[in-house]
C-alpha positions, 0 to 999 in steps of 0.5 A: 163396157168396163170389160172393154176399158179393163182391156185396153188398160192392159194393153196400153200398161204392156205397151209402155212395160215394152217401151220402157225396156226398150229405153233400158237397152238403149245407152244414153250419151251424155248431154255434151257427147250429142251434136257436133264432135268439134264443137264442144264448149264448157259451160260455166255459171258466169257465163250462163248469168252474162248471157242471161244478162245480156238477154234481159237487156235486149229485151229491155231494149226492145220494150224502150224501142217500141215504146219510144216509137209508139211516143213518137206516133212512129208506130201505132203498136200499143198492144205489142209494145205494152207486151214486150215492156211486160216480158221485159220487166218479168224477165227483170223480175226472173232475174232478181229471184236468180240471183237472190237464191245464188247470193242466199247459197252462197250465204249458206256456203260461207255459214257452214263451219270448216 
């Protein structure tokens, strides 16, 4: 039985050593070079902190839709509305955390001496 499982370690520990040298072969294109040729677009931190925004508030303004539809005996969705109310105040929460550790950085930035 060990023999066995000595034996198929081995076999699985040369499988990997062949497809690891297969990666090694293989050029890896930048992330921006992969998909359309036209399409490329630079991205920025202010952009990706306004999108991340902007999803928040969706998400925010879903939980108060559902919410406000379970209100008015509209829907009788509880459940979905009580877990769209959570993810949209953990996504709230995700977002506070981001930008407390962007404003810290940037503490640290204007500490450092010239």
């Amino acid at each position: 039985m060990a023999h066995e499982m000595t034996s198929l370690i081995r076999a699985d520990l040369a499988s990997l050593k062949n497809d690891a040298l297969n990666l090694k072969d293989n050029e890896v294109a930048p992330a921006m070079q992969i998909g359309d040729a036209g399409f490329q677009q630079e991205a920025s931190f202010a952009q990706s902190m306004k999108d991340a925004i902007g999803k928040v508030d969706g998400k925010e303004q879903l939980a108060s839709d559902k919410m406000a539809d379970v209100d008015s005996g509209r829907s009788d969705d509880l459940v979905g509305a009580m877990l769209a109310s959570q993810e949209a105040s953990l996504s709230f929460s995700m977002l506070m955390q981001v930008r407390n550790k962007v404003m810290g950085a940037v503490d640290d930035l204007i500490k450092l001496p010239l």
